[in-house]
N, C-alpha and C positions, 0 to 999 in steps of 0.2 A: 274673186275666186271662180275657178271654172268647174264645173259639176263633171265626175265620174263621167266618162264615156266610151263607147265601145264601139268600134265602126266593124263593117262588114261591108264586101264588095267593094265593083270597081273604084277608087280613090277619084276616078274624072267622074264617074255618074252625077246625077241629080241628089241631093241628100233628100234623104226623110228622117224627119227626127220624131221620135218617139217615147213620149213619157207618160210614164205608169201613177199609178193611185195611192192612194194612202197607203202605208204602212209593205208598200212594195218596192221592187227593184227592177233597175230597165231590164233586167232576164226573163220578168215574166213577159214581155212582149214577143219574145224569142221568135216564135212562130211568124207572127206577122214580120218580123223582120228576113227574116230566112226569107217565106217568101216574097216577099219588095223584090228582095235581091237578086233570086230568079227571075224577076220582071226587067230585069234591068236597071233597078236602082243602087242606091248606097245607103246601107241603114245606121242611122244613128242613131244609139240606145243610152238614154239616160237613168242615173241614180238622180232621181231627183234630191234638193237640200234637205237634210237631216232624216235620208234613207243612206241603207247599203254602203257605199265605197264615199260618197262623197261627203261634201263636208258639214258641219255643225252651225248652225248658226241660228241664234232666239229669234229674229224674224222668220217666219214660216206664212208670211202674207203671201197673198196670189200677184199681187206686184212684185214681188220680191222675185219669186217664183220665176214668169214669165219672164222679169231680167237677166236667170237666170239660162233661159231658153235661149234669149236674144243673143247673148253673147256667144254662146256654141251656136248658133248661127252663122252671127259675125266671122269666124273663125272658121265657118267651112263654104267658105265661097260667098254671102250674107241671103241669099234667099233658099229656102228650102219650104218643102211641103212638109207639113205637120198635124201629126196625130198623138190623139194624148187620152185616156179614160178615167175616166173621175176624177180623183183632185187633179191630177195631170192634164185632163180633158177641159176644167173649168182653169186652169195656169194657159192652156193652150189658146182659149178663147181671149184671156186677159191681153195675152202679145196679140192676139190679132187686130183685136180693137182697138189698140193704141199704137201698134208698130204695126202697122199693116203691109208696107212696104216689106217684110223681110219673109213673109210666107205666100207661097203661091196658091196651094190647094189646104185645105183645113178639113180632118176626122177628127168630131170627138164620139168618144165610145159610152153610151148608158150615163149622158149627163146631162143638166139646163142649165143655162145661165139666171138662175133662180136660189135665192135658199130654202133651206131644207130645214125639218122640223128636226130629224134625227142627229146623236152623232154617234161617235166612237170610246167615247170616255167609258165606257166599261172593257173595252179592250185593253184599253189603254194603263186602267186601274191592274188588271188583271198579269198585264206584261209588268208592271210595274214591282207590284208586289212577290211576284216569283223568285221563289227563293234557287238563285244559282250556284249554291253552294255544293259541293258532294253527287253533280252528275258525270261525274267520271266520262266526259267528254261525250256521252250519250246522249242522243235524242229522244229515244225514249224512254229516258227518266226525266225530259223535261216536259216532255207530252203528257206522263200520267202526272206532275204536279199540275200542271196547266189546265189538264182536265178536271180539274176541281173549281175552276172558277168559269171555265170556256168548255161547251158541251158538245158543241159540232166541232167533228175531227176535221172536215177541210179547214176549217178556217182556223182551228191549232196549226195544221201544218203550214198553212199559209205564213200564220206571224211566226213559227219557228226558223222558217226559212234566213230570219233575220238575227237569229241568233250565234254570234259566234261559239262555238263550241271548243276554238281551237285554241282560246285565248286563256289568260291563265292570272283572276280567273274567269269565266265565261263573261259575256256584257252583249247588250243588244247594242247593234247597229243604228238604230233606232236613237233618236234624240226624244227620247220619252219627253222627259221637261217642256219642250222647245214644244211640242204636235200638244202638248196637253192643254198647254198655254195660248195656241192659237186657233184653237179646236173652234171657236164660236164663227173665227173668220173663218175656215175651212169650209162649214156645214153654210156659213153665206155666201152672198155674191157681194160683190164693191161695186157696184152698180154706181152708184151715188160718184166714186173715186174716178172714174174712167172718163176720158175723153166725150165728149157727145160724137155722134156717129155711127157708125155701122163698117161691117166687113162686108165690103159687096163682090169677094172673089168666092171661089168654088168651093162649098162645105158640104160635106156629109155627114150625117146625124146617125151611127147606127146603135139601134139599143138591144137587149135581150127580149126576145121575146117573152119571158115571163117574167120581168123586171118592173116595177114598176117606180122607176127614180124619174121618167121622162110624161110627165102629165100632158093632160091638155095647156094647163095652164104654161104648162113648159115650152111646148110646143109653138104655144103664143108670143113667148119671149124669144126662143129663138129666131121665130119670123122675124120681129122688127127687129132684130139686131145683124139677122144674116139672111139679108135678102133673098140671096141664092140657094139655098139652102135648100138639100135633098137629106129624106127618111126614109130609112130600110129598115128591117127585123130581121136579124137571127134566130133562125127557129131551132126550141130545145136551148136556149141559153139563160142564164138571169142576167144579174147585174155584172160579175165576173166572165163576160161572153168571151172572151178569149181564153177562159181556161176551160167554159164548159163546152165550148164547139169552137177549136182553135181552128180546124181548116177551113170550116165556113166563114168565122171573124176576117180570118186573111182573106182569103179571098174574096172577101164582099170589099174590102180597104184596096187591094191590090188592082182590080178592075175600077175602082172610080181613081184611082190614082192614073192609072192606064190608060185615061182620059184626057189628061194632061199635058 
């Protein structure tokens, strides 16, 4: 099955494909994609598997994932440069280091090839149990139930975004089950799963400057895995750096692209 996709720009350019993070959709990349495209590239914007537009499926592995990247590669010429930010970011590195052949340049945005202590299972609980009944196609009566379990309004609006409202009756987009189920792989890395090797083409590492998902230790692991590997900050951003400084995001991706 082939993942949701949305091109923009010249059909001959260079592709750039671009996948998003947990519980998102390739629109929130918009920005960076907009501008590639002014750079003279072609953006290619994914729903990642069991987000947004594309399809359902109880594997939600970062192999899975990455397979699914490869193939909308395959399908637009087979090499393209790739960027990807949190889960998207760690699927991005997954195809890198095992199909290295099909990406020329690598962004991940605010991630390590590391796991992580945290997860998402309280979002997840919280989407879950909302009651969709009687929002009369409103958003903001899904926001004040929502607010009752989820207390910062960005990140309600964030997960509403994925809320069909138009549907009848409402239903998230979202494969609740399938992310709740794989949630321990997600917050991991397959370290152990992957090829031995390294990606020794051109990556950039760019994180939020007040984020902290990319440690020393992080830092550590990206070296031995991506030799070539350059780090930038976004200043004024967190983990979210393309929603909190979307023109600085792009354009720090758009100039190491532009290097290419």
């Amino acid at each position: 099955m082939m993942l949701k996709t949305t091109m923009i720009g010249d059909e001959t350019a260079h592709p750039v494909l671009l996948a998003h993070g947990l519980f998102g959709q390739g629109r929130n990349l918009g920005p960076i994609a907009r501008t590639l495209v002014e750079q003279g590239h072609r953006a290619l914007s994914v729903d990642m598997r069991n987000h947004g537009e594309s399809f359902h499926n109880d594997d939600h592995s970062y192999a899975a994932m990455a397979g699914d990247l490869a193939r909308v590669i395959e399908a637009n010429g087979g090499r393209a440069d790739v960027v990807g930010h949190s889960m998207g970011g760690k699927a991005a590195m997954v195809l890198a280091l095992t199909q290295p052949t099909l990406i020329d340049r690598l962004v991940v945005m605010d991630i390590a090839p590391v796991a992580y202590a945290h997860d998402q299972a309280g979002y997840l609980s919280a989407m879950k149990n909302l009651d969709l009944n009687g929002l009369e196609g409103r958003r903001s009566n899904a926001d004040r139930r929502l607010a009752e379990t989820v207390g910062e309004p960005g990140i309600r609006a964030f997960l509403l975004q994925s809320l069909d409202l138009k549907a009848d009756p409402p239903r998230w987009m979202l494969n609740l089950d399938a992310l709740d189920a794989g949630m321990a792989g997600l917050v991991g890395w397959p370290g152990d799963d992957l090829q031995p090797g390294s990606f020794d083409g051109p990556a950039l590492f760019l994180t939020g400057e007040t984020s902290d998902y990319v440690t020393a230790d992080g830092k550590a692991a990206i070296q031995r895995l991506f030799p070539q590997a350059e780090f930038a900050s976004v200043k004024g951003a967190g983990h979210w750096l393309h929603a909190d400084q979307p023109a600085k995001t792009a354009a720090a991706v758009a100039d190491f692209l532009r290097r290419g």
